[in-house]
PyMOL commands that place a pseudoatom at each C-alpha (Angstrom):
pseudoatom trace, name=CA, resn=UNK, resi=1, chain=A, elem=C, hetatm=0, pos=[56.740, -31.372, 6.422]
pseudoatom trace, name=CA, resn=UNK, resi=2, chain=A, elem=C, hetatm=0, pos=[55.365, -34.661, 6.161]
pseudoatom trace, name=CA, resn=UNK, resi=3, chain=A, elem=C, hetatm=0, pos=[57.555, -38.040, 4.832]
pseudoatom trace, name=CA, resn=UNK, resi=4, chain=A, elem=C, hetatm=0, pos=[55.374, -37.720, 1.784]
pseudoatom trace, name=CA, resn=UNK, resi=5, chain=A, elem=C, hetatm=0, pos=[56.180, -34.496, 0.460]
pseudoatom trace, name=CA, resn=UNK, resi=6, chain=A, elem=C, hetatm=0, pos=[59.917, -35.385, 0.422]
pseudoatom trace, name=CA, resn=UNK, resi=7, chain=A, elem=C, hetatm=0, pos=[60.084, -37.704, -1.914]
pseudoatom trace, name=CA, resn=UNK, resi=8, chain=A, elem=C, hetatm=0, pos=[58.406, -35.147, -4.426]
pseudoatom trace, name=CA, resn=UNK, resi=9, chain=A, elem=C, hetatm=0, pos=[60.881, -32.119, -3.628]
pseudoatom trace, name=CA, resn=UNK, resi=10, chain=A, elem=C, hetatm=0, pos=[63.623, -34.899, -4.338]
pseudoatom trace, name=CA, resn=UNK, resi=11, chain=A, elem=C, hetatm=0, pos=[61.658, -35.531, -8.040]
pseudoatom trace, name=CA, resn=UNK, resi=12, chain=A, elem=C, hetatm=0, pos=[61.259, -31.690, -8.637]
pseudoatom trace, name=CA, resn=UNK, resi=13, chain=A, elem=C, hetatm=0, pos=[65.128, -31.064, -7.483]
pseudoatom trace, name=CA, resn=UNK, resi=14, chain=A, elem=C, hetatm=0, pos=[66.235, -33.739, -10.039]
pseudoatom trace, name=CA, resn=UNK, resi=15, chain=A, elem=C, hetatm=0, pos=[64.068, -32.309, -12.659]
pseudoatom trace, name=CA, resn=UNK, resi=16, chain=A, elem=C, hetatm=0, pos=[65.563, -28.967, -11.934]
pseudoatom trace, name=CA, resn=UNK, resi=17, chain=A, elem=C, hetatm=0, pos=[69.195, -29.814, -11.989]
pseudoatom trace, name=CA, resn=UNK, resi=18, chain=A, elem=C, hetatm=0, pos=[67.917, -32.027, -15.184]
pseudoatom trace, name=CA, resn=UNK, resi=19, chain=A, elem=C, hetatm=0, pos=[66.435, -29.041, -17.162]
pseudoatom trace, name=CA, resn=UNK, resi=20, chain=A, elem=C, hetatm=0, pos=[69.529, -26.967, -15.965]
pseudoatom trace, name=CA, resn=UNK, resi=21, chain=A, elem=C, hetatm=0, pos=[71.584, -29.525, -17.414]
pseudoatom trace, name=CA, resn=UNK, resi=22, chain=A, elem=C, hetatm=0, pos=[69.728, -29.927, -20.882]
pseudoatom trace, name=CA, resn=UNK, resi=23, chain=A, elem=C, hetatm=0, pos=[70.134, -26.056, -20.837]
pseudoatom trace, name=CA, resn=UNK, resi=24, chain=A, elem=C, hetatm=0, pos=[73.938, -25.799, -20.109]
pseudoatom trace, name=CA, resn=UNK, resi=25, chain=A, elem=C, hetatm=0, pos=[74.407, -28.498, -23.417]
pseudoatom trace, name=CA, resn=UNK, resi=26, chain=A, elem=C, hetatm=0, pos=[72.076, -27.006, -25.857]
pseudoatom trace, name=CA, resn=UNK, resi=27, chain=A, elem=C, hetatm=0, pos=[73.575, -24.234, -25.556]
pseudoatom trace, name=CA, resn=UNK, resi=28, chain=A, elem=C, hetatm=0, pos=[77.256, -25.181, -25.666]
pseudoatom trace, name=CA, resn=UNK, resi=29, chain=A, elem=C, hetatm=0, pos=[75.735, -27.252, -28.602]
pseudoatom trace, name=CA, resn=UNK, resi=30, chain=A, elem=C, hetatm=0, pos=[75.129, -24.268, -30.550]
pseudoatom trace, name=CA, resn=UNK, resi=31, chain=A, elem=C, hetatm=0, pos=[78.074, -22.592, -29.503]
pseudoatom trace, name=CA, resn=UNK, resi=32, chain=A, elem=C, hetatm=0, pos=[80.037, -25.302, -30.560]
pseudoatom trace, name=CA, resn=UNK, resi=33, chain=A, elem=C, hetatm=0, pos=[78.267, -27.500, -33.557]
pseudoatom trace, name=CA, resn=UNK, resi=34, chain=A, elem=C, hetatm=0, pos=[81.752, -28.964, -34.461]
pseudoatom trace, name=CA, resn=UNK, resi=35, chain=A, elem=C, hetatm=0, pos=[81.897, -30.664, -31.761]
pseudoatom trace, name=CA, resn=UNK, resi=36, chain=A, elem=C, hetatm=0, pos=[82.086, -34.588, -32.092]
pseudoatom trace, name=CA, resn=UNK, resi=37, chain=A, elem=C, hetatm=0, pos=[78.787, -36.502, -31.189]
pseudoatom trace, name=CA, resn=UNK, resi=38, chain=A, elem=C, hetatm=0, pos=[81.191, -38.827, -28.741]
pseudoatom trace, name=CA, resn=UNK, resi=39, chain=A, elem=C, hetatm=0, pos=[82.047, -36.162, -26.320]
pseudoatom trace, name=CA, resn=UNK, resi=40, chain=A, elem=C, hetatm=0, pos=[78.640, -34.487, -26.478]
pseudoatom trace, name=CA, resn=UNK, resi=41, chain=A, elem=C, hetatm=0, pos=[77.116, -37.571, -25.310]
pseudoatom trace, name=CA, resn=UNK, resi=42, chain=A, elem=C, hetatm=0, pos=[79.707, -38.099, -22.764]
pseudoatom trace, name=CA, resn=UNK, resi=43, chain=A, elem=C, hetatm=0, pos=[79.145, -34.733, -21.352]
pseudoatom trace, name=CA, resn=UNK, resi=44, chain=A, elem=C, hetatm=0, pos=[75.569, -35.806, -21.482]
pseudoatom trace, name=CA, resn=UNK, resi=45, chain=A, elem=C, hetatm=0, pos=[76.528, -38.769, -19.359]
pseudoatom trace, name=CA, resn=UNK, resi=46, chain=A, elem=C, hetatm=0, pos=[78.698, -36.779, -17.065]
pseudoatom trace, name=CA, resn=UNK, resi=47, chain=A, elem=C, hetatm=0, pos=[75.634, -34.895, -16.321]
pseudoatom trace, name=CA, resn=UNK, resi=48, chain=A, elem=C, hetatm=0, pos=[73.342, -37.690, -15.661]
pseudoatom trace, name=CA, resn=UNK, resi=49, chain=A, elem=C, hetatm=0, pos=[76.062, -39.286, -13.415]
pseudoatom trace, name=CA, resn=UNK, resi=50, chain=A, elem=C, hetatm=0, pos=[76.266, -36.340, -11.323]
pseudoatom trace, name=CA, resn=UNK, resi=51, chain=A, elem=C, hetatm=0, pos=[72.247, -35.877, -11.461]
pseudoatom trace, name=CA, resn=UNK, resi=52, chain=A, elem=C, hetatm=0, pos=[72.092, -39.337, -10.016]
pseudoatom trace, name=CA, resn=UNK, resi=53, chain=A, elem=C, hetatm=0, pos=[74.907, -38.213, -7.381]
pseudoatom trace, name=CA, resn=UNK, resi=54, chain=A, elem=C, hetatm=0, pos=[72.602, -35.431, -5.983]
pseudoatom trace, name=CA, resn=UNK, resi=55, chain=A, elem=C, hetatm=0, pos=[69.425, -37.438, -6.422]
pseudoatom trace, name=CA, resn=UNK, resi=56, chain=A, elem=C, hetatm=0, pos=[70.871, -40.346, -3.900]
pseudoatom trace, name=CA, resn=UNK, resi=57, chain=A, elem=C, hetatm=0, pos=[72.375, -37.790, -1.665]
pseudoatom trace, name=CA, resn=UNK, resi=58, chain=A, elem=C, hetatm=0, pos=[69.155, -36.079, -0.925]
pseudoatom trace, name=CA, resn=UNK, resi=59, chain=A, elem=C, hetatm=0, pos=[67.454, -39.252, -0.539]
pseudoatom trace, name=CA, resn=UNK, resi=60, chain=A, elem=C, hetatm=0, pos=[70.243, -40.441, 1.876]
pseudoatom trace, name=CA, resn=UNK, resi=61, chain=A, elem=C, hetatm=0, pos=[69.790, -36.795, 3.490]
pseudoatom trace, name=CA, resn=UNK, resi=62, chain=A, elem=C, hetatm=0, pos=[66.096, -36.988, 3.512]
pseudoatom trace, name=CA, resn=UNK, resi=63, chain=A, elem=C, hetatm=0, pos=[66.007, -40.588, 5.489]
pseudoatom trace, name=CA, resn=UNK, resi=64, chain=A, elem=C, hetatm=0, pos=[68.431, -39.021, 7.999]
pseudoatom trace, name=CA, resn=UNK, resi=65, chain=A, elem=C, hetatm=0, pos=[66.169, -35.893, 8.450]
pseudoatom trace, name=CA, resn=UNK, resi=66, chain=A, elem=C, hetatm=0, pos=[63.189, -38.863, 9.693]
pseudoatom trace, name=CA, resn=UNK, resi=67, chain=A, elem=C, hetatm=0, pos=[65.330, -40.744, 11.594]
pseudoatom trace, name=CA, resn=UNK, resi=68, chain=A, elem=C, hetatm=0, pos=[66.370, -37.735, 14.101]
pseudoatom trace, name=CA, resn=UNK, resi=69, chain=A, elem=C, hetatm=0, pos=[62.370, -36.564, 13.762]
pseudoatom trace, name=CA, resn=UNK, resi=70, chain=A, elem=C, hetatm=0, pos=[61.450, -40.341, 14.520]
pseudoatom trace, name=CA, resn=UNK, resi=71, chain=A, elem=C, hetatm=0, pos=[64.055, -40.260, 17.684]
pseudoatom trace, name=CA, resn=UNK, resi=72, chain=A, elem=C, hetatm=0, pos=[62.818, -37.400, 18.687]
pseudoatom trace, name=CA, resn=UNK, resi=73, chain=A, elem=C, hetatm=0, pos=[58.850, -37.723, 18.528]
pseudoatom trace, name=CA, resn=UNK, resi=74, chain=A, elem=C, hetatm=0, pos=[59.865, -40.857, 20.507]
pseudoatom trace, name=CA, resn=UNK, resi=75, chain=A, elem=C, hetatm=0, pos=[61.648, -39.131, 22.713]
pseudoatom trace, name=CA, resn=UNK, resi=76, chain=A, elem=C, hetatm=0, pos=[59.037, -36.381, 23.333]
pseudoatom trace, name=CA, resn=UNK, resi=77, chain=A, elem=C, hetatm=0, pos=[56.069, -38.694, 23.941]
pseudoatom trace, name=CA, resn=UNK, resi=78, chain=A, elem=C, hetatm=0, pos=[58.379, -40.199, 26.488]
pseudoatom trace, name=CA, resn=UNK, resi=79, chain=A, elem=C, hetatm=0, pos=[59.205, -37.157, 28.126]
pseudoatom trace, name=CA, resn=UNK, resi=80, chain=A, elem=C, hetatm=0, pos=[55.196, -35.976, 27.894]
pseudoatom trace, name=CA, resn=UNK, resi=81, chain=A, elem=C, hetatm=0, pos=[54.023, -39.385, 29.854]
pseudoatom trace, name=CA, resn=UNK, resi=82, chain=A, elem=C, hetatm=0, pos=[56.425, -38.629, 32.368]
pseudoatom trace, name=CA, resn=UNK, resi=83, chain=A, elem=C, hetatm=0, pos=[55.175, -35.199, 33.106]
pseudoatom trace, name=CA, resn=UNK, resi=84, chain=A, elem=C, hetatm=0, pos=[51.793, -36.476, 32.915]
pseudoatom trace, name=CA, resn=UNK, resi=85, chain=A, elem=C, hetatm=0, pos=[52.203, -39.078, 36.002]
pseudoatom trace, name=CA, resn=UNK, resi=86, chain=A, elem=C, hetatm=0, pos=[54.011, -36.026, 37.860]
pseudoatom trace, name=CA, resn=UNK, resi=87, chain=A, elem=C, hetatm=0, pos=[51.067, -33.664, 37.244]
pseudoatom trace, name=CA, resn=UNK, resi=88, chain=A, elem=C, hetatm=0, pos=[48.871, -36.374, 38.606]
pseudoatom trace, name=CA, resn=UNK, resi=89, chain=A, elem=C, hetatm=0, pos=[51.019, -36.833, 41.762]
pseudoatom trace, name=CA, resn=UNK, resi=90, chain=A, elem=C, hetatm=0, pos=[51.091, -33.226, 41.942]
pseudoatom trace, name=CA, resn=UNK, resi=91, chain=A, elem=C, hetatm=0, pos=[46.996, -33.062, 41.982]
pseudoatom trace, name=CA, resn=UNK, resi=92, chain=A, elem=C, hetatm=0, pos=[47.049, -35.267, 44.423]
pseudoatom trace, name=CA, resn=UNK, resi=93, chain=A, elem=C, hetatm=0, pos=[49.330, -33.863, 47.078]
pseudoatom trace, name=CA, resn=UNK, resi=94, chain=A, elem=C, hetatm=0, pos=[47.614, -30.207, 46.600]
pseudoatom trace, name=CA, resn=UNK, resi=95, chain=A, elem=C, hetatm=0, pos=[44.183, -32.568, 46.911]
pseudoatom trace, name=CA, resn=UNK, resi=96, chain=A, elem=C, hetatm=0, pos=[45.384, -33.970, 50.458]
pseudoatom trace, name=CA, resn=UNK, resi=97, chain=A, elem=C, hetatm=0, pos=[46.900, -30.468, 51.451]
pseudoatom trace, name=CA, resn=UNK, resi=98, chain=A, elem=C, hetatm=0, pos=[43.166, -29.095, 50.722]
pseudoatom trace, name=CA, resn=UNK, resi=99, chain=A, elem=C, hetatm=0, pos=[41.658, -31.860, 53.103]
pseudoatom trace, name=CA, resn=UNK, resi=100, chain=A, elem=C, hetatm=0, pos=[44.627, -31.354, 55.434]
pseudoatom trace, name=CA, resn=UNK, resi=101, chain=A, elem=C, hetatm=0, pos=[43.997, -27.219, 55.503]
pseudoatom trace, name=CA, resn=UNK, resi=102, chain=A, elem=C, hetatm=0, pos=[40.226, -27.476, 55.724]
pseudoatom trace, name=CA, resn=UNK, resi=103, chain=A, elem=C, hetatm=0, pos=[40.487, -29.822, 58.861]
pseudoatom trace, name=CA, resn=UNK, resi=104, chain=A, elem=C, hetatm=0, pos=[43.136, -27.965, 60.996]
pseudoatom trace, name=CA, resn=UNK, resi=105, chain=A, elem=C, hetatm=0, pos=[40.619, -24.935, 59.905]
pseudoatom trace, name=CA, resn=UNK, resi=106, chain=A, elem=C, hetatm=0, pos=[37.543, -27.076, 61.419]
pseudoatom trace, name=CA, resn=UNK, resi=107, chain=A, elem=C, hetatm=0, pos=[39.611, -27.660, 64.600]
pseudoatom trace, name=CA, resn=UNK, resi=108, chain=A, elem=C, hetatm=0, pos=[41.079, -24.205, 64.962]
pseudoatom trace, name=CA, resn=UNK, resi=109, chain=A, elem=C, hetatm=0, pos=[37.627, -23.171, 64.388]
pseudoatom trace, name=CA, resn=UNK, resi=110, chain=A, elem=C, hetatm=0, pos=[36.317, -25.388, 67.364]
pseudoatom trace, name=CA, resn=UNK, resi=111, chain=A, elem=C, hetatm=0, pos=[39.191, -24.623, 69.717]
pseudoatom trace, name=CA, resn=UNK, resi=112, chain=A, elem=C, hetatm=0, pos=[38.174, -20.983, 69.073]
pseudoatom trace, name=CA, resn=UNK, resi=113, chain=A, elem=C, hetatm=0, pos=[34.515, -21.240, 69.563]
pseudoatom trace, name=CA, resn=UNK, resi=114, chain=A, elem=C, hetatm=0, pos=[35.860, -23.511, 72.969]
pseudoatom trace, name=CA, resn=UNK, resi=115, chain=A, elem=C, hetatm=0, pos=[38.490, -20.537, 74.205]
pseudoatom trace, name=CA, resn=UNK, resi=116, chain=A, elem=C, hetatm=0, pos=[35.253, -18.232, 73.303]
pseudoatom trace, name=CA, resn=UNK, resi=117, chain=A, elem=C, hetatm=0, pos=[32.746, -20.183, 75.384]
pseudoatom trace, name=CA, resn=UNK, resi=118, chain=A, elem=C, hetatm=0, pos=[35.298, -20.658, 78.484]
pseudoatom trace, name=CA, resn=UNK, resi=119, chain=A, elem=C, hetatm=0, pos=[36.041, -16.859, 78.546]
pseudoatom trace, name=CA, resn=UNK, resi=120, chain=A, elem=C, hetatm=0, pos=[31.982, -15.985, 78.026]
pseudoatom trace, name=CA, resn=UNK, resi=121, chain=A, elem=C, hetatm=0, pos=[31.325, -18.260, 81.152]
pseudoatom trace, name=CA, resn=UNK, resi=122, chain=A, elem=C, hetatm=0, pos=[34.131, -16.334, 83.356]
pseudoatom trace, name=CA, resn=UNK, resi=123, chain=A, elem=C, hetatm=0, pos=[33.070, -12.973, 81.941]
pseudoatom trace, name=CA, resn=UNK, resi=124, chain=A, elem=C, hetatm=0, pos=[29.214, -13.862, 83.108]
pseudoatom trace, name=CA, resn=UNK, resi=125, chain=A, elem=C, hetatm=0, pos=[30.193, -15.268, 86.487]
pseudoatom trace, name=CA, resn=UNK, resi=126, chain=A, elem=C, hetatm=0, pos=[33.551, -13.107, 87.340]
pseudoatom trace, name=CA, resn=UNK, resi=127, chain=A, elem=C, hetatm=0, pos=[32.431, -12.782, 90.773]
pseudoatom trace, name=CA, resn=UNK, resi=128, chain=A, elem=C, hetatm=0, pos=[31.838, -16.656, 91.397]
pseudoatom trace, name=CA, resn=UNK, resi=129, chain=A, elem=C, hetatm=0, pos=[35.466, -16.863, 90.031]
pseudoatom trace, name=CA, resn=UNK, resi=130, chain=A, elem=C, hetatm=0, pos=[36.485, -13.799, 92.485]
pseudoatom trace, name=CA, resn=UNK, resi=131, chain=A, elem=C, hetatm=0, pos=[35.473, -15.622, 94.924]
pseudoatom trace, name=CA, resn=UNK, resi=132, chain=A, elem=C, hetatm=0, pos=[36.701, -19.200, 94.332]
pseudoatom trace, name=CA, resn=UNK, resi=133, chain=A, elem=C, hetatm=0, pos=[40.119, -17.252, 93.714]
pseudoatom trace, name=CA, resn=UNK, resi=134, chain=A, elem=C, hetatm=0, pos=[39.858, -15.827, 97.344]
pseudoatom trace, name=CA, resn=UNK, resi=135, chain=A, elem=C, hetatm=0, pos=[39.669, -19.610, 98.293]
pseudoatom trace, name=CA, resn=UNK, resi=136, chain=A, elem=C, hetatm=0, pos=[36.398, -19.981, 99.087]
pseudoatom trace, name=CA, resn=UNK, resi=137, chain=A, elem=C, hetatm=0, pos=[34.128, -23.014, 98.590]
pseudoatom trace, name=CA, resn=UNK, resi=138, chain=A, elem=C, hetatm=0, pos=[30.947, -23.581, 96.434]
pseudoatom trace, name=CA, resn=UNK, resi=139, chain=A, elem=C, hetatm=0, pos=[28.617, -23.636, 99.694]
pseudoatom trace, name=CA, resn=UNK, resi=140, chain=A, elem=C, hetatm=0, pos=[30.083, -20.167, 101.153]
pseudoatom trace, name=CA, resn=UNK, resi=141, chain=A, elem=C, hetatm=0, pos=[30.285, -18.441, 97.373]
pseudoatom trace, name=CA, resn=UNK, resi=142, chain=A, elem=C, hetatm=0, pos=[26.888, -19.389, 97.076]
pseudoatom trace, name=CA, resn=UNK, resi=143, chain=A, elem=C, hetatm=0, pos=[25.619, -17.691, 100.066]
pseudoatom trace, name=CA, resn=UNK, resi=144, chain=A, elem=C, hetatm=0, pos=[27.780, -14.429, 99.189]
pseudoatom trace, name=CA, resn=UNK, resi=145, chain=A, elem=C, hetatm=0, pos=[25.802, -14.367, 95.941]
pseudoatom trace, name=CA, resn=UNK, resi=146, chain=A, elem=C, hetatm=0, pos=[22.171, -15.380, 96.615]
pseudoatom trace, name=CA, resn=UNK, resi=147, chain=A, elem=C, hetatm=0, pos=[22.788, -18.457, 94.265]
pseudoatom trace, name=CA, resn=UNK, resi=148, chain=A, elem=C, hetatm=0, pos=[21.737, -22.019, 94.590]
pseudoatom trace, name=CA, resn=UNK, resi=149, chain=A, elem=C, hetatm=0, pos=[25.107, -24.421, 96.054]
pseudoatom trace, name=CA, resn=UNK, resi=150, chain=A, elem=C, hetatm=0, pos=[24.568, -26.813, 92.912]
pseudoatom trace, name=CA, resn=UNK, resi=151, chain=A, elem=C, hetatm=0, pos=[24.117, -23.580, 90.210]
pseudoatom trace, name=CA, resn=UNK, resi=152, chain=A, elem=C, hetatm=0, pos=[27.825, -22.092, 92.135]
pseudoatom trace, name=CA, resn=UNK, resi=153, chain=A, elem=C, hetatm=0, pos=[29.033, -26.224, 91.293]
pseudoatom trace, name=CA, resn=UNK, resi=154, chain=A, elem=C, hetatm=0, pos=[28.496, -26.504, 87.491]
pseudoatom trace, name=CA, resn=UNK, resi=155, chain=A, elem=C, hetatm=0, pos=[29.527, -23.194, 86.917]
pseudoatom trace, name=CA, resn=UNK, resi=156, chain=A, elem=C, hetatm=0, pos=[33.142, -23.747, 88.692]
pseudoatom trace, name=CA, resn=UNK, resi=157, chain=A, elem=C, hetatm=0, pos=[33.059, -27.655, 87.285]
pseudoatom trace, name=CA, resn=UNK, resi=158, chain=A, elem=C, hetatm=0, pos=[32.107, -26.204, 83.356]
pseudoatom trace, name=CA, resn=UNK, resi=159, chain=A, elem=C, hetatm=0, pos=[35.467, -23.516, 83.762]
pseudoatom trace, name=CA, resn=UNK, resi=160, chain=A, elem=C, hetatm=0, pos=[37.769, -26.394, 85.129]
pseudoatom trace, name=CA, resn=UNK, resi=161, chain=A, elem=C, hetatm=0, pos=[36.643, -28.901, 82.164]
pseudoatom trace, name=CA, resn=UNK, resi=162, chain=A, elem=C, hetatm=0, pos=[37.065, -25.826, 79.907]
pseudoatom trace, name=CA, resn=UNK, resi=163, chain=A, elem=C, hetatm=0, pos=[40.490, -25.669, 81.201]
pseudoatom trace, name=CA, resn=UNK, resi=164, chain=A, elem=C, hetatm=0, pos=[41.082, -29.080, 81.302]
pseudoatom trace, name=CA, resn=UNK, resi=165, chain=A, elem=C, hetatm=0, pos=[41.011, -29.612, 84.615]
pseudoatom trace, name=CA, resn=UNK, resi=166, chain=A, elem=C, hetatm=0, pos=[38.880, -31.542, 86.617]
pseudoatom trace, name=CA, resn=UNK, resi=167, chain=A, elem=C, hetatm=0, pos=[37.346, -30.569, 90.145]
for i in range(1, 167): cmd.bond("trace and resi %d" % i, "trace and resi %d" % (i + 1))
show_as sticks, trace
zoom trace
């Protein structure tokens, strides 16, 4: 409920306890007619007095009531900027993560396709490897195999740069 519609639930409350009032003395006026005029219009005073009692307490309650709600909106737009930065941060770490993932997948990706390549190159020219592994050179593998000297060379220097090893 808004601060505006208070003040007319206070008016209709007063009228209310107003009307009940009127109600409560007409009718003890007809019970009693005999009554002096004096005490009926104290009565009526007594009445008004403790209309005006209730009417200043609800306002009093109804300024308390937007207080707390003023507090509190404050309170919750304070909270809500605060969660707002954080979700920011937050984008931005998963953001950096992304980059972070994608790149370590780009390089697993190319040590991969490297591991891949090296054992290709071994699997193609096993024997040349045999051979070198027997502790022979590139001159005397060559022969063995009908290959060119210099062909028997890259191969041998492309595995050892594959390994990381130079020859």
């Amino acid at each position: 409920m808004n601060a505006m519609g208070q003040p007319i639930l206070l008016l209709a409350a007063a009228g209310i306890l107003i009307v009940i009032g009127a109600l409560l003395w007409f009718r003890r006026a007809e019970t009693a007619p005999q009554a002096p005029l004096l005490e009926r219009m104290r009565e009526q005073a007594h009445i008004e007095e403790t209309v005006k009692r209730f009417v200043t307490e609800i306002k009093q309650e109804n300024q308390r009531i937007i207080s707390r709600f003023q507090s509190s909106k404050a309170e919750w737009k304070e909270e809500m900027e605060q969660l707002r930065v954080r979700v920011a941060q937050l984008e931005q770490q998963v953001a950096e993560l992304s980059g972070m993932v994608r790149m370590s997948s780009a390089e697993s990706a190319v040590g991969t396709r490297q591991n891949e390549d090296r054992l290709s190159l071994k699997n193609r020219y096993k024997r040349v490897f045999e051979l070198e592994s027997e502790g022979l050179g590139a001159e005397e593998i060559a022969k063995r195999l009908g290959a060119g000297r210099g062909e028997v060379e890259l191969i041998l220097s492309l595995a050892a740069k594959g390994e990381g090893t130079s020859r």
